[in-house]
Residue, then its C-alpha position, 0 to 999 in steps of 0.5 A: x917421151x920424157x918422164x916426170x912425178x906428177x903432184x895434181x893437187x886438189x883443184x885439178x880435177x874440181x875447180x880446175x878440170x879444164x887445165x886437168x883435161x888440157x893438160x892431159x891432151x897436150x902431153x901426148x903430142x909434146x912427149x910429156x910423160x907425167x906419172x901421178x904419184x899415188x895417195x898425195x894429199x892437199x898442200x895446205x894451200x896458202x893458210x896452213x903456214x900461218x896457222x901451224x908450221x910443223x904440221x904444214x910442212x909435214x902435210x906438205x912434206x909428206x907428198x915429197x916424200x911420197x914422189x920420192x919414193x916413187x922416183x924410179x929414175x927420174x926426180x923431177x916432181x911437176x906441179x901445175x898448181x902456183x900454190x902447190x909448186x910454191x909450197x912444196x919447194x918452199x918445204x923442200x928449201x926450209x927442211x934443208x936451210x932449218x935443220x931443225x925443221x926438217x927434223x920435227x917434220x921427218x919425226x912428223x912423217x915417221x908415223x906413217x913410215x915415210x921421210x924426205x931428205x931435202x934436196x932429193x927432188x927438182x920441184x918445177x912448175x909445168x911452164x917451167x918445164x915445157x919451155x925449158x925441157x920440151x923447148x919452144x921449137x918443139x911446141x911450134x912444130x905442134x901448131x896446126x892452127x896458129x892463134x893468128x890474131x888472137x891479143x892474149x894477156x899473159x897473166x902468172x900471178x903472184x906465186x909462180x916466179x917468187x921467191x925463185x928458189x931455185x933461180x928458174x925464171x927470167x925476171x921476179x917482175x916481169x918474166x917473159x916464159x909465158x909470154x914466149x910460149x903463147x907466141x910460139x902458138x902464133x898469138x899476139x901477146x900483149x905487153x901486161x904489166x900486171x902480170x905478177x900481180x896478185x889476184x886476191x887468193x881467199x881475200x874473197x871470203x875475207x874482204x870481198x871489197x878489197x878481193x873485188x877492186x884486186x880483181x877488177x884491176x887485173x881485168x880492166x888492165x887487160x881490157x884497156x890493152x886491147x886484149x881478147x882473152x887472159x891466160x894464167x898458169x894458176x888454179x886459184x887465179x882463174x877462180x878468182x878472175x873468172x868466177x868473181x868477175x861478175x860479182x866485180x861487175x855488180x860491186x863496181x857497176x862495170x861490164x866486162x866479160x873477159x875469158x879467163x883461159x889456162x895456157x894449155x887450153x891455148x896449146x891444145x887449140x893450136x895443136x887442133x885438139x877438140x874445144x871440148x877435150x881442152x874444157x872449153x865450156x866449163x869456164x863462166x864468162x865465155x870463151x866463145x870469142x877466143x874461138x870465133x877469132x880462130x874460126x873454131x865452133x865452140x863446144x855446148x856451154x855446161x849448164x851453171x851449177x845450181x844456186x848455193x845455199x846462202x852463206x851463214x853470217x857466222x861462218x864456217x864452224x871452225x875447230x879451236x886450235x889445240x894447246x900445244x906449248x912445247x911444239x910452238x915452243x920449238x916452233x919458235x925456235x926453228x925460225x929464228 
């Protein structure tokens, strides 16, 4: 077995308790040893740097420093989330290139009798080290059902392989992990050209507009290669992909219905783990297709959520940020 921190994130086990379930299930077969670390809190996600950048790098600084702590002989942190891999490197890359950060954020984390030396860690995605670490010829000894005849568009999304800092993955543009892993399983792997491009993020409770022709592109590129499924390796894009496609549809007058499966769901069917324990069902455009073209019966769809309330037109009650001259003041500085 091999050892690695885990940092969940937030979506993991709501929006994304799929991918938590999948990866769950592969980890025994591979030999992934993933120890949560205890008490981590949110990342921020993609708003908080633009809001406020001392207290987001200490939010975020604070989990570092929490799976420092817990290290115990191993010092790779894994995050399946894009938006937590990328900020938590992104932390840990600026507390060492901006000294002066690193220093307001430890004086940050000083209040709860925690800090994080920059550097301490290896913050990795979990593609990264199932094709890295695990080795790919270690997963396809895995495989008992081989995903044969099944047209997969790998899709990573904006966040995974930019900036790199670290230098991880093969190409910023067009990198081919993901697209080696899912042959590995026995699919047929599309060529994707979009597959780095973004899905929208928040733009959907921003601009639905603008959110629903970014989403619309990605599927309709996916469709028009033929594909009978998309698989991504991030939260915040399966949301988008799968839970807006409707709404796309209805915007555009389209009709696609297009699964938007996590990668480990695809390893989990390969290695003959059950539908049900890889949290088919759960998704909102069905993948019933993806398992009939495996010749495997689809687990019970869950029963939709009822209706939410209608949104307010004003929004979100939001808190005025407070006045904090001299912090904005350092602030400032730092990033010069």
């Amino acid at each position: 077995m091999t050892d690695y921190l885990l940092y969940p994130g937030c979506s993991m086990e709501t929006s994304a308790r799929a991918y938590y379930d999948s990866l769950k299930a592969i980890a025994g077969p591979i030999g992934l040893n993933l120890k949560e670390i205890d008490d981590w809190n949110c990342c921020g996600a993609t708003e908080y740097l633009g809001i406020s950048l001392t207290p987001a790098y200490a939010l975020i600084a604070r989990n570092l420093a929490l799976a420092s702590n817990a290290a115990n002989g191993t010092r790779t942190l894994v995050a399946p989330c894009s938006a937590c891999y990328l900020n938590l490197a992104k932390a840990d890359y600026y507390m060492n290139e901006r000294p002066k950060l690193g220093q307001m954020v430890n004086e940050a984390l000083e209040a709860g009798g925690l800090s994080y030396t920059p550097g301490s860690l290896d913050i990795r995605h979990l593609l990264d080290v199932l094709v890295y670490d695990i080795g790919l010829s270690a997963i396809e000894k895995k495989v008992v059902q081989p995903l044969t005849n099944l047209r997969v568009a790998p899709y990573l999304g904006c966040m995974v392989p930019r900036p790199d800092y670290q230098h991880r993955w093969s190409d910023h543009e067009q990198p081919i992990e993901l697209d080696l892993l899912l042959k590995a399983l026995g699919a047929q792997v599309i060529e994707f050209p979009l597959k780095t491009e973004c899905c929208g993020g928040h733009m959907t409770q921003i601009g639905p507009a603008t959110a629903f022709e970014m989403i619309r592109r990605l599927i309709s590129g996916a469709d028009e290669h033929e594909a009978d499924v998309m698989v991504t390796v991030c939260p915040m894009c399966q949301l988008n992909l799968d839970g807006y496609q409707g709404e796309a549809n209805r915007f555009f007058g389209t009709n696609y219905h297009m699964p938007i499966l996590f990668f480990t769901q695809l390893m989990g069917l390969a290695f003959g783990i059950d539908p049900k324990e890889l949290g088919f069902g759960l998704e909102l455009v069905s993948a019933k297709n993806v398992l009939d073209t495996l010749g495997i019966k689809a687990p019970p769809e869950t029963p939709p959520a009822p209706p939410r309330r209608p949104r307010k037109p004003e929004g979100l009650p939001m808190p005025k940020p407070l006045k904090r001259p001299k912090v904005e003041e350092l602030e400032k500085e730092v990033t010069q």
